[in-house]
C-alpha positions, -999 to +999 in steps of 0.1 A: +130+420-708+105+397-715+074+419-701+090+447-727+094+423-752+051+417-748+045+448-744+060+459-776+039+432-795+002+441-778+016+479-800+018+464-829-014+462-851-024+424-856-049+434-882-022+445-905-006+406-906-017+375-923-039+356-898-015+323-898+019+346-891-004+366-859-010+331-847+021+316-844+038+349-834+008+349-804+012+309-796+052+318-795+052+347-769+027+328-744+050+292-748+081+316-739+062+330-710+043+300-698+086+287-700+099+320-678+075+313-651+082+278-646+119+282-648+115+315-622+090+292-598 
């Protein structure tokens, strides 16, 4: 789920959103990972 869920946004083109939105959409999916593996350890 989650791995899809990252792999679906490395597909979509970064270049194409506003530079604050691509940050906090980047800072979001590695707090939400960083989360999974300490909850999964």
């Amino acid at each position: 789920m989650l791995y899809e869920l990252m792999q679906k946004m490395a597909l979509v083109d970064m270049s194409k959103l506003p530079l604050d939105i691509t940050i906090y959409l980047k800072s979001a999916i590695w707090l939400v990972f960083s989360v999974h593996r300490l909850t999964n350890d």
